[in-house]
C-alpha positions, -999 to +999 in steps of 0.1 A: -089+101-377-099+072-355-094+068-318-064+049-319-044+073-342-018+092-322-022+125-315+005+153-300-009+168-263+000+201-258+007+224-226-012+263-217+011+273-242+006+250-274+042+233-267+041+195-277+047+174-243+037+142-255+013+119-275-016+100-268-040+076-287-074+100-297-093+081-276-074+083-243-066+122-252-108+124-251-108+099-223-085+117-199-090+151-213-059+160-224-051+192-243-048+189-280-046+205-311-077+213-334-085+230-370-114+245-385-114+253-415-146+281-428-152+269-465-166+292-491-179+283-524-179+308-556-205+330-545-190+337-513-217+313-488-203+295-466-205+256-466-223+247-434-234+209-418-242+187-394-224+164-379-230+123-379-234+105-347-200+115-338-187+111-302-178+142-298-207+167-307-232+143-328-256+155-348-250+196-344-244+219-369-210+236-374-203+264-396-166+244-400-149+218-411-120+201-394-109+180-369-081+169-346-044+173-359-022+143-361+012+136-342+038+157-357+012+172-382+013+207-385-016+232-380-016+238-418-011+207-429-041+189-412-061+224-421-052+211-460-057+172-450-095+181-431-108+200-456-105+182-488-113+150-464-144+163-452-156+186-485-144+152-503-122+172-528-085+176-541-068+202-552-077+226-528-058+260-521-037+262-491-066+272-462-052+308-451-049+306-411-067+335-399-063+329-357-057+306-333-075+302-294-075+277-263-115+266-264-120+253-230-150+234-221-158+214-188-125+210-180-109+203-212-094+222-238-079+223-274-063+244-287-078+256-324-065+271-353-089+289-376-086+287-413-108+297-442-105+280-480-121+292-511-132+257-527-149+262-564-151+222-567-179+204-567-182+190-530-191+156-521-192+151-485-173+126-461-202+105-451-187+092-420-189+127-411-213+149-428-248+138-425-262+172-440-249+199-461-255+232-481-236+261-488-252+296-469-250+329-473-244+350-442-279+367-441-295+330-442-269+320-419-277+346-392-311+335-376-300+295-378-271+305-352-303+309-322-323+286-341-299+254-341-277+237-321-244+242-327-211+227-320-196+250-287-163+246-303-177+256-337-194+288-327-172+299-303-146+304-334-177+313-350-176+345-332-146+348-326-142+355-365-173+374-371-155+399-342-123+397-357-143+411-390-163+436-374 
C-alpha cells in the first residue's frame, strides 16, 4: 500500500470516522486500522523477517506479516490480501482472526487485528518489503526476541498471543 492510498481512520472504539491518504494518517497520527498475520509453514515454525527500509520500523524483525488495511477493506480481507502479498503466494487459507488490540505508541495508535495462516507453499518474499526471511521454530525463536530488535507493534501482539496461549 503506498502513501497516497486511502485508508479508513478510526475512533477509541474502532468506528470508521473518516479517510485519509496513508501518508497524512502517519503524518498527523491518526488512528487506523492494522493486521498481522503469524504464518506457519508445515512443520509448525513460524515464518519470521525483517523489514526493508521502510518508514515505519525499517530494518527490524517482526515475527508478522501485515500491514495497514484499506478504505472500506475489512479486517479479514486485508489479513488474506497482506499475507499472500508479503509471503508472495496465492491460494492461501482464510487467516483465522485470533484477537484484536489498540497498540499505542508516542501518541499514536492503530488498532490491530491478529491473525494466524497455515501456508504449505513455497514462499517467495515481497521484496519491497522483506529484506530477510526464514521460517523458526519457537525454541529458536525464543532467545532472538532479547537478542534483536523488533518491531514494538510486532512484539507487542507477540506477547499478547504467546499469553493468550499460556
Amino acid at each position: 500500500m503506498s502513501g497516497d492510498e486511502i485508508i479508513d481512520i478510526v475512533d477509541d472504539q474502532d468506528r470508521v470516522v473518516g479517510q485519509s491518504p496513508r501518508s497524512v494518517a502517519y503524518r498527523e497520527r491518526l488512528w487506523h486500522r492494522c493486521v498481522f498475520i503469524l504464518a506457519r509453514d508445515a512443520e509448525d515454525r513460524i515464518f519470521v523477517h525483517r523489514r526493508t527500509e521502510k518508514q515505519l520500523y525499517p530494518s527490524l524483525y517482526d515475527v508478522f506479516v501485515g500491514g495497514v488495511v484499506g478504505a472500506g477493506e475489512s479486517y479479514d480481507e486485508a489479513a488474506l490480501r497482506e499475507a499472500e502479498e508479503e509471503l508472495g503466494v496465492t491460494g492461501l487459507p482464510q487467516p483465522s482472526p485470533l484477537f484484536k488490540f489498540l497498540f499505542m505508541e508516542d501518541g499514536q495508535g492503530w488498532w490491530s487485528s491478529v491473525y494466524e495462516v497455515r501456508c504449505e507453499l513455497p514462499v517467495a518474499p515481497q521484496e519491497s518489503e522483506i529484506a530477510w526471511h526464514a521460517f523458526l521454530t519457537e525454541d529458536e525463536l525464543r532467545p532472538r526476541l532479547t537478542e534483536w530488535e523488533w518491531t514494538p507493534d510486532g512484539l507487542e501482539a507477540y506477547r499478547r498471543l504467546q499469553e493468550l496461549r499460556a
